[in-house]
C-alpha positions as CSV (number, residue, x, y, z in Angstrom):
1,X,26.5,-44.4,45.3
2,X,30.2,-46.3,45.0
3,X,30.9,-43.2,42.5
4,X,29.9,-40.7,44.7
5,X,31.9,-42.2,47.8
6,X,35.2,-43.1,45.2
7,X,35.9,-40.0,44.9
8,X,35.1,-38.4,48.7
9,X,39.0,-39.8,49.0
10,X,41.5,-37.8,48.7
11,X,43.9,-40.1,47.3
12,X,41.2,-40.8,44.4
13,X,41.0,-37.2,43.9
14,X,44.3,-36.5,43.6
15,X,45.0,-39.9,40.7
16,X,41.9,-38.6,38.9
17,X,43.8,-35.2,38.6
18,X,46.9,-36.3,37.5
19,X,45.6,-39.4,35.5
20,X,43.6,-37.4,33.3
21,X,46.2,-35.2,32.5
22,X,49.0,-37.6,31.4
23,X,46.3,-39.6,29.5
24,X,46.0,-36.7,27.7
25,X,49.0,-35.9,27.4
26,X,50.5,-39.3,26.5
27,X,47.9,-39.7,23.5
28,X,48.3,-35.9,22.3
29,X,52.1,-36.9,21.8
30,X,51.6,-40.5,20.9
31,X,49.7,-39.7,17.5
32,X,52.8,-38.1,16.2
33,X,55.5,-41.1,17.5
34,X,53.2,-43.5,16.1
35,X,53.1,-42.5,12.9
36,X,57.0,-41.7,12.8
37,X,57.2,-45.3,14.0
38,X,58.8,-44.1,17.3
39,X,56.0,-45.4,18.8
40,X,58.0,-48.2,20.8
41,X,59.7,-44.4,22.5
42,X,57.9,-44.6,25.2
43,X,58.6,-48.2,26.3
44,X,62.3,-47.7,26.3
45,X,62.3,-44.2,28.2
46,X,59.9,-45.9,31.0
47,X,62.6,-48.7,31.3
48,X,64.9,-45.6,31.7
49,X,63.3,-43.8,33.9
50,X,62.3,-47.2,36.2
51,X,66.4,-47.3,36.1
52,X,66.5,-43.8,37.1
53,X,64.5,-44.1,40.4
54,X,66.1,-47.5,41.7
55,X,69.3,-45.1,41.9
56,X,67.2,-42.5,43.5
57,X,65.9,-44.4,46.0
58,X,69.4,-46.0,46.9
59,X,71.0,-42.7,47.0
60,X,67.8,-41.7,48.9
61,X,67.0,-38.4,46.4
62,X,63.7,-37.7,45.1
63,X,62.3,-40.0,42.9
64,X,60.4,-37.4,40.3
65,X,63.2,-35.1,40.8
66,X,65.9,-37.1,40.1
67,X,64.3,-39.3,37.1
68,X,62.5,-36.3,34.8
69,X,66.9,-34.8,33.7
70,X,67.9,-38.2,33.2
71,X,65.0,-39.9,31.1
72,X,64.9,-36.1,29.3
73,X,68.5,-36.8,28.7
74,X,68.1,-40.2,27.9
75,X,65.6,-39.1,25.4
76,X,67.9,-36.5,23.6
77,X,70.6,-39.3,23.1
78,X,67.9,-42.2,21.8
79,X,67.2,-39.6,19.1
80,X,70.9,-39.2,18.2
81,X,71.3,-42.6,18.3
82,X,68.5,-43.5,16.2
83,X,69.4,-40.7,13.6
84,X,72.5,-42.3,13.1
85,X,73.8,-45.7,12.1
86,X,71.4,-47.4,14.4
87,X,68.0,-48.1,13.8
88,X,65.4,-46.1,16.0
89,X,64.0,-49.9,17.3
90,X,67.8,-51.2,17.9
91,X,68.7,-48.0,19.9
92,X,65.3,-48.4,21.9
93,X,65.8,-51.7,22.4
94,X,69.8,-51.3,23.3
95,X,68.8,-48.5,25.9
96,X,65.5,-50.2,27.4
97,X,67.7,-53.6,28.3
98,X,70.4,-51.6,29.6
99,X,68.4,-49.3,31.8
100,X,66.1,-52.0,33.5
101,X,69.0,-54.2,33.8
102,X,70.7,-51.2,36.2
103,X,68.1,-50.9,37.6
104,X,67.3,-54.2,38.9
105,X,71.3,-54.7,39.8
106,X,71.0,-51.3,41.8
107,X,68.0,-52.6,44.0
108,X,69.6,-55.8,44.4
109,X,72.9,-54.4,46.1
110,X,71.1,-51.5,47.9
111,X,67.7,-51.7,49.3
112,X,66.0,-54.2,47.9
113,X,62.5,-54.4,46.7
114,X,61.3,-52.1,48.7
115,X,57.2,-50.6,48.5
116,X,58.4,-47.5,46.8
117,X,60.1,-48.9,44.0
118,X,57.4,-52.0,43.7
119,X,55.1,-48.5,43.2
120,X,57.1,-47.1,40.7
121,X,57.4,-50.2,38.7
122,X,53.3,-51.3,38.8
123,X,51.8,-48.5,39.7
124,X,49.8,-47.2,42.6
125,X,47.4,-44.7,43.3
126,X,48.1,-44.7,46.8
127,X,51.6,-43.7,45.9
128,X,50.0,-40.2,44.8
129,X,51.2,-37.4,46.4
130,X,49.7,-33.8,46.8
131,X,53.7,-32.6,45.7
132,X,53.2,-35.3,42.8
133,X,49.8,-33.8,41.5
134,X,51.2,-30.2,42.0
135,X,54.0,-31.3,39.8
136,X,52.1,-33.1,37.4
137,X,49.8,-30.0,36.8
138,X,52.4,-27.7,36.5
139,X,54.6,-30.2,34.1
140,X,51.1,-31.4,31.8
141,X,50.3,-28.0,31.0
142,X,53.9,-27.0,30.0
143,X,53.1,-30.1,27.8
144,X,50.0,-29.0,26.4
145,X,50.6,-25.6,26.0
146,X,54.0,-26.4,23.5
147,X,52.1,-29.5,21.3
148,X,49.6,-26.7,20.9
149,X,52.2,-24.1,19.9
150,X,54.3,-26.0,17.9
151,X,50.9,-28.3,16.4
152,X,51.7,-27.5,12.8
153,X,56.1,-27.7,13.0
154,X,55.1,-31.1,14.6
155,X,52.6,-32.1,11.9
156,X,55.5,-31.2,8.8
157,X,58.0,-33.0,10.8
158,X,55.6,-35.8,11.4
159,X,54.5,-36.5,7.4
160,X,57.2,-35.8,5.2
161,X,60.8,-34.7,7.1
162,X,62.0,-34.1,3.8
163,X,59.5,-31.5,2.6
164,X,59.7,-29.6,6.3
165,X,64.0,-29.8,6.1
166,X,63.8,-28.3,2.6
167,X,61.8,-25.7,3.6
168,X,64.1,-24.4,6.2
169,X,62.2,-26.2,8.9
170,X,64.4,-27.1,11.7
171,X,63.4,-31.1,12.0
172,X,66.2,-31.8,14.5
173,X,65.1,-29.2,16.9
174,X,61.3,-30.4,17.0
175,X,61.9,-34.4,16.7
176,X,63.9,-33.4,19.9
177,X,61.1,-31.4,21.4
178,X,58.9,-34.2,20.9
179,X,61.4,-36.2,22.6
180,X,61.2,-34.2,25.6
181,X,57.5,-33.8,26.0
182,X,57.2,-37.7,26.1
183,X,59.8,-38.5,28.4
184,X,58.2,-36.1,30.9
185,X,55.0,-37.6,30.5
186,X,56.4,-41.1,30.6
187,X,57.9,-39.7,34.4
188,X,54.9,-38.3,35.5
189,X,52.7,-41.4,34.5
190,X,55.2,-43.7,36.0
191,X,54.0,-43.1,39.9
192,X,50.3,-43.9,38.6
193,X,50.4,-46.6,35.6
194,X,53.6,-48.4,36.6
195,X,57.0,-48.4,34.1
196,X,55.6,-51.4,33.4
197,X,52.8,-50.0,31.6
198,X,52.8,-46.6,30.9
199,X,54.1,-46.6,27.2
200,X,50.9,-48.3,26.7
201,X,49.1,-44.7,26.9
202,X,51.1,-43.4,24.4
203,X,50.4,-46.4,21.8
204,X,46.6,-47.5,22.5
205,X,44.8,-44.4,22.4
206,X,46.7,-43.2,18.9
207,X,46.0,-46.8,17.3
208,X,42.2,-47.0,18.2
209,X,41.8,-43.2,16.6
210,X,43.7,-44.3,13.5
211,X,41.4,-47.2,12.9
212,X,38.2,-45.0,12.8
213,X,39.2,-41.9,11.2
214,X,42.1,-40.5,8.6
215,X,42.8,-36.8,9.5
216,X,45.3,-35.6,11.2
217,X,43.4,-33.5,13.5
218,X,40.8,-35.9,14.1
219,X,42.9,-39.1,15.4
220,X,44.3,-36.1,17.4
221,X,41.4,-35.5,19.0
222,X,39.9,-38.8,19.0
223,X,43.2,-40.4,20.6
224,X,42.3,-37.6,23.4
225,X,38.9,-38.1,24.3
226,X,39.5,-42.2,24.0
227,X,42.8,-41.9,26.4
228,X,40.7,-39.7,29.0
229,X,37.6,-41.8,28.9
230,X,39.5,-45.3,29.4
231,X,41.2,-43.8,32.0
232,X,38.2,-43.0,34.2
233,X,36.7,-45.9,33.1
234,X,39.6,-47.9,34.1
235,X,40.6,-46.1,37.3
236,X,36.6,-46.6,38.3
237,X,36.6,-50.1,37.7
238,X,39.7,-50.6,39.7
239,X,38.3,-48.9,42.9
240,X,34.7,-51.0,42.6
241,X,36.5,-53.8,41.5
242,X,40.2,-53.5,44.2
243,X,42.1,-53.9,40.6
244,X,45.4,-52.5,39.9
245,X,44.9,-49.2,38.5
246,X,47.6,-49.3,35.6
247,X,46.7,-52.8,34.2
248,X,42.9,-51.9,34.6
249,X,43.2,-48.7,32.4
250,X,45.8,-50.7,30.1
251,X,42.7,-53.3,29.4
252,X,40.3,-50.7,29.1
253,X,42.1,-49.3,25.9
254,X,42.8,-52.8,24.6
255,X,38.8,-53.0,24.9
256,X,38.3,-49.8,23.2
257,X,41.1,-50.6,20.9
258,X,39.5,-54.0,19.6
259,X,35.9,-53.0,19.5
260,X,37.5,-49.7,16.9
261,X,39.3,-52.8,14.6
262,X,35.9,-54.2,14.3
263,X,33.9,-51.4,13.4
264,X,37.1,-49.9,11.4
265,X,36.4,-53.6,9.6
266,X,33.0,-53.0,9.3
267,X,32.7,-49.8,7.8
268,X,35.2,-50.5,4.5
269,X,33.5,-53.8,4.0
């Protein structure tokens, strides 16, 4: 009956929309940074984009609006960075300290922490706008639709770099695209999950699926179906339960994640 009544509001409609599709999202794309070790990616862009809307929010622009060129930006540049003398985890971690620390001095001199930004930094499905679920349709499958174009560039940049360069594959130009497609899922996520927490939808779901099974396609697929299902299940537990819904999905994977370590365990003893 609770079920049936969670989602006669609106507002529950609307984050079940948009949840599902940047879980999806967010584990499609995680597979690949995970297994370049990149993986730590999407924690540094959500500290960029957290950055992003405290200077939004003092300049009084739109949040989404302003944030999704800067963290795309910010994205391009970690990549460089990374590519280059620095190490992809000391450019991460260089850019994610930087970012939140602007952040925080931004709020501090302007506004203060106001509602909006304590949204955008924990999460809130309240916070969900009908403009933020257009958006986040119209942005997920743009997503979707280019991992599924570009699946087999991305899985030759993804296992041997050398192999796809040598054979004329441009490896700049998709590392780059991959880039991209997680920083505008680590925006979208943000007004839902939290900064906080959202790079923990792009880690979880790819680790539990490489604990159970070895294929490419499958941890693909599996990473899917476990990011989508932990979201419901967490997003449900947080309306029966008046949890917060990012940290309630984020313990949901690290559930599903731990119960795939034992049976991963299991089945090779």
């Amino acid at each position: 009956m609770e079920l049936f009544q969670m989602f006669s509001y609106p507002f529950m409609q609307r984050a079940l929309i948009a949840g599902i599709l940047v879980s999806l999202c967010a584990a499609l794309l995680g597979v690949p940074l995970v297994l370049k070790r990149y993986s730590m990616i999407g924690d540094g862009l959500s500290h960029v984009s957290f950055g992003a809307l405290a200077v939004a929010v003092a300049v009084g622009a739109a949040p989404l609006t302003f944030s999704i060129p800067v963290v795309i930006l910010a994205a391009f540049f970690l990549l460089r960075i990374a590519d280059g003398r620095w190490g992809s985890d000391a450019a991460i971690a260089v850019l994610s300290a930087s970012s939140l620390a602007i952040g925080i001095l931004v709020i501090s001199l302007t506004t203060g922490m106001t509602t909006d930004v304590d949204n955008y930094m924990f999460g809130s499905v309240l916070a969900m706008t009908k403009a933020d679920v257009i958006l986040s349709v119209a942005l997920c499958a743009a997503v979707l639709v280019l991992f599924v174009v570009f699946y087999h560039k991305l899985f030759a940049v993804t296992f041997d770099e050398s192999f796809a360069r040598a054979t004329g594959l441009r490896v700049g130009l998709y590392n780059t695209l991959l880039a991209i497609l997680t920083a505008l899922t680590i925006v979208l996520g943000m007004r839902m999950m939290g900064a906080m927490l959202i790079s923990s939808l792009v880690i979880f779901p790819a680790l539990t699926a490489m604990r159970l099974l070895r294929s490419f396609r499958g941890v693909v697929i599996c990473a899917a179906t476990t990011s989508v299902l932990c979201f419901c299940a967490g997003l449900t537990v947080s309306f029966v339960r008046s949890t917060p819904v990012g940290a309630t999905v984020v313990a949901a994977n690290l559930l599903v994640f731990l119960a795939a370590c034992v049976l991963g365990k299991l089945r090779r003893g």
